[in-house]
C-alpha positions as CSV (number, residue, x, y, z in Angstrom):
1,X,161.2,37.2,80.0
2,X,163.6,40.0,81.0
3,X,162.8,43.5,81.7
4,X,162.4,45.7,79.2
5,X,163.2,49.7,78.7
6,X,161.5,51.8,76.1
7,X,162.0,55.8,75.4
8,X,159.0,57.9,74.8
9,X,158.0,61.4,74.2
10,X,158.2,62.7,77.8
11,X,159.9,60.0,79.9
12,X,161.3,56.6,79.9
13,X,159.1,53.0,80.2
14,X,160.6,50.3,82.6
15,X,158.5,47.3,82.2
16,X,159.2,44.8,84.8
17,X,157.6,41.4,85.1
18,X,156.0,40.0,88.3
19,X,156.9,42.8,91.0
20,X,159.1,46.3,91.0
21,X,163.0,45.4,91.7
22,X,164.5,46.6,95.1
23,X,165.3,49.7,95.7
24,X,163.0,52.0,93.7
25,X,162.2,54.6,95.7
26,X,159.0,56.8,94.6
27,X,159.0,59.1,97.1
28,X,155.8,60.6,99.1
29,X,153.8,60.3,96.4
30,X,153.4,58.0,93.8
31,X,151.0,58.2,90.4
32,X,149.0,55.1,89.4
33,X,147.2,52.8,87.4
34,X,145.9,49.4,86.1
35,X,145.0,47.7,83.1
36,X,142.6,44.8,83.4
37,X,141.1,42.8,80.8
38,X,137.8,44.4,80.9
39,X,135.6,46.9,83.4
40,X,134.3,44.6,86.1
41,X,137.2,44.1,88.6
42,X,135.0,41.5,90.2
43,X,135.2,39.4,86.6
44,X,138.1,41.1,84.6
45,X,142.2,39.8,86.1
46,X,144.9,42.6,86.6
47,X,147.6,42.6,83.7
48,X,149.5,45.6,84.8
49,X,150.0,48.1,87.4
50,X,151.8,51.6,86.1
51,X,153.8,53.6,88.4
52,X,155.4,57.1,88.6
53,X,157.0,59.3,91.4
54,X,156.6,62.2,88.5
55,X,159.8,62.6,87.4
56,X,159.5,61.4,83.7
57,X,159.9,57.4,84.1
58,X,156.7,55.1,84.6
59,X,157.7,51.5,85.8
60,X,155.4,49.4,84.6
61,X,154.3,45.7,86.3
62,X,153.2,42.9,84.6
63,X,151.1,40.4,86.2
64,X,151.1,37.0,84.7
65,X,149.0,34.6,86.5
66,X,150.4,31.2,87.7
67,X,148.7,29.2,84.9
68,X,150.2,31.2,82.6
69,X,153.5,30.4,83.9
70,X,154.0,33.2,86.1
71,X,153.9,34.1,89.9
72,X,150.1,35.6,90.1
73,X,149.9,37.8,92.9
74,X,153.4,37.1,94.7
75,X,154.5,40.8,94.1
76,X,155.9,41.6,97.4
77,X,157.6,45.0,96.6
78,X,154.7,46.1,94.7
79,X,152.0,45.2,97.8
80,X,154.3,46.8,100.3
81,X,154.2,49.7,98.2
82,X,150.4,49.8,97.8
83,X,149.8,49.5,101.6
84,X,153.2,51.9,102.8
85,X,150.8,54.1,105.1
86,X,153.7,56.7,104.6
87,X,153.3,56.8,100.7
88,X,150.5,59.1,98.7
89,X,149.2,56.7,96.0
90,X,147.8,59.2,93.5
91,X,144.6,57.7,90.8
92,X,142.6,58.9,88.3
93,X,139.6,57.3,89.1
94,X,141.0,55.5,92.0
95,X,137.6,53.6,93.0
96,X,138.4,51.0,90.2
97,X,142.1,51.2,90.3
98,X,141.5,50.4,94.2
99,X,139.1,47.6,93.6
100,X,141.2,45.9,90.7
101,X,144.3,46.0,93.0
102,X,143.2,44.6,96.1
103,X,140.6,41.8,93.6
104,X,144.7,40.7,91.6
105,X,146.8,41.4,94.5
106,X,144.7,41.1,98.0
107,X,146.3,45.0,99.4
108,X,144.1,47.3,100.3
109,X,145.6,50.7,98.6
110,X,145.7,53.6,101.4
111,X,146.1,56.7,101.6
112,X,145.1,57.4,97.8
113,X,144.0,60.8,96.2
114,X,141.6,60.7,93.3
115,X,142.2,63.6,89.8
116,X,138.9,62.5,88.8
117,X,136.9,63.2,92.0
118,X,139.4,66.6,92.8
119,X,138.2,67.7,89.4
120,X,134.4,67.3,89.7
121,X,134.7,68.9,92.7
122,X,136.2,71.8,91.5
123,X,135.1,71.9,88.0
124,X,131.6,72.1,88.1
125,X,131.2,74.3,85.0
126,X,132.0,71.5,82.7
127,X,130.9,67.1,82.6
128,X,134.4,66.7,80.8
129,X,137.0,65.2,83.7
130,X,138.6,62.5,81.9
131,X,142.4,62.2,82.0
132,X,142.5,62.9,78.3
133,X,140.5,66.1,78.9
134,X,142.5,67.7,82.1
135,X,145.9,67.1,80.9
136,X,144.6,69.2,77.6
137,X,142.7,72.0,79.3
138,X,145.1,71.9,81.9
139,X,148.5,71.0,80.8
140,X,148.2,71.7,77.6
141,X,149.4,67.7,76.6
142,X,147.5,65.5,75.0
143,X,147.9,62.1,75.5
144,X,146.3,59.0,73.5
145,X,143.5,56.5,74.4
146,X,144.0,54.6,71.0
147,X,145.4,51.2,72.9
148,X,142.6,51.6,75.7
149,X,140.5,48.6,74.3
150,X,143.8,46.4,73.1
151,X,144.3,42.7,74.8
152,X,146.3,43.6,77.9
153,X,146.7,40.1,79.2
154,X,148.9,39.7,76.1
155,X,152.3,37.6,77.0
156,X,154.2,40.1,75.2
157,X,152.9,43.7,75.2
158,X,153.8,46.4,72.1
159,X,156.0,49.3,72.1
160,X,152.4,51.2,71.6
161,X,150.7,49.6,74.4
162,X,153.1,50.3,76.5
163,X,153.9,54.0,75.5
164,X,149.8,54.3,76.2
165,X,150.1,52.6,79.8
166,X,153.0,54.9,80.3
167,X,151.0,58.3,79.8
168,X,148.5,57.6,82.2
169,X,150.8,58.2,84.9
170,X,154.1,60.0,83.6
171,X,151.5,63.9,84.0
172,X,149.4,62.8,87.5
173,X,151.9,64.6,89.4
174,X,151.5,68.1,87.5
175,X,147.9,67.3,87.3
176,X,147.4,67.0,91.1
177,X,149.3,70.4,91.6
178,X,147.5,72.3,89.2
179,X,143.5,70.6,90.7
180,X,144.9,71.3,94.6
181,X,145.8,74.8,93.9
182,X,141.7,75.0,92.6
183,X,140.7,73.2,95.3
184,X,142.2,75.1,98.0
185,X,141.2,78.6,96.1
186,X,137.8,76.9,96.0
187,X,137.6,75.6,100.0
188,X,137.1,72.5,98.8
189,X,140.1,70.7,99.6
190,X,138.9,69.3,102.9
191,X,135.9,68.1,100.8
192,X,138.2,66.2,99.0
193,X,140.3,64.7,101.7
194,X,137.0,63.1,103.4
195,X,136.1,61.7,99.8
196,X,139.6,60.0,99.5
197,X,139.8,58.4,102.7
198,X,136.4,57.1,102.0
199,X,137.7,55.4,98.3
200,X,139.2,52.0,99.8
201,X,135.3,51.2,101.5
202,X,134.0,52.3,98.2
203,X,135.8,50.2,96.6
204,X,135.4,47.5,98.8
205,X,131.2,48.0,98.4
206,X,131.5,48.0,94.3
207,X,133.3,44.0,94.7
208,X,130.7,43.0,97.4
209,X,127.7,44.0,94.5
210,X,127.2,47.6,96.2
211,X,127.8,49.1,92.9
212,X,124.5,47.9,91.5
213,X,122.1,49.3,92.9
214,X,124.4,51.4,94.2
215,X,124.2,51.4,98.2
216,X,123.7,55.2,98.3
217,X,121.3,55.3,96.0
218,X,117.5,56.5,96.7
């Protein structure tokens, strides 16, 4: 199966199978996130892995398992990435992003930053902090959730899929930007920072069973 490029309202898709090529460079930061075949990274395989440095391309990784005919979790560009101490990996909702990455691939993620915990930190006025929501209220885009429940451990994926997989990371950049200037007007951004060093244990705790009942729990 060869690579695949697809244009889209606000950037360009790269789909790549098995691992990123050489050379990409995403700079000091680096948006993303996962599609699994359900919500329990314990039970549910990684399909793909959507990255963006924030500069209108998402490169997107599909991860076929070796049964399938594919190389499973041999994706050494990809794992270096995930664990480059030197590179900002930037989630929305990183605590299952984390957990499905290091369940498919065996990397712990690190250092990460988190939209959704940045913005229940700093918007306490409201319970609406999905991605959907913020890049609305904040960005004024909308982006669609209409493929969010679609087979992802399809062999082929569609133009539509991908376009979907594609937004979750092509606006995390502008979004971070716009939540750190609120959380440093706020004085909560070291807050933050102690919140998203602790992710990769969180993580960790939700596929050891932690998550139910939740360890910090009464």
């Amino acid at each position: 199966m060869a690579d695949v490029t697809q244009f889209i309202q606000g950037g360009t898709v790269h789909l790549h199978r098995h691992d990123l090529p050489d050379g990409i460079d995403f700079g000091q930061m680096v948006a993303i996130d996962t599609e699994t075949m359900g919500l329990d990274p314990r039970r549910d395989r990684l399909c793909l892995v959507q990255l963006s440095a924030g500069d209108g391309n998402a490169h997107l990784v599909q991860i076929v398992p070796t049964r399938f005919g594919g190389r499973g979790d041999d994706c050494p560009n990809l794992k270096a990435l995930l664990a480059d101490p030197a590179v900002v990996k930037l989630f929305h909702f990183a605590r299952f992003d984390i957990a499905a990455l290091f369940k498919g691939l065996g990397v712990r993620t690190a250092p990460v930053r988190c939209t959704k915990i940045a913005a229940k930190l700093i918007r306490t006025f409201t319970d609406r902090h999905g991605l959907r929501d913020l890049c609305r209220e904040l960005l004024g885009v909308e982006i669609s959730k209409q493929q969010q429940t679609s087979d992802w451990g399809a062999a082929e994926l569609s133009a539509e899929q991908l376009a979907y997989a594609a937004a979750d990371v092509l606006h995390l950049h502008a979004l971070w930007a716009r939540l750190d200037a609120l959380l440093l007007r706020e004085g909560r951004r070291e807050l933050a920072q102690a919140c998203f060093d602790f992710l990769p244990e969180r993580a960790m705790l939700d596929l050891l069973g932690w998550d139910n009942p939740d360890l910090f729990a009464h």
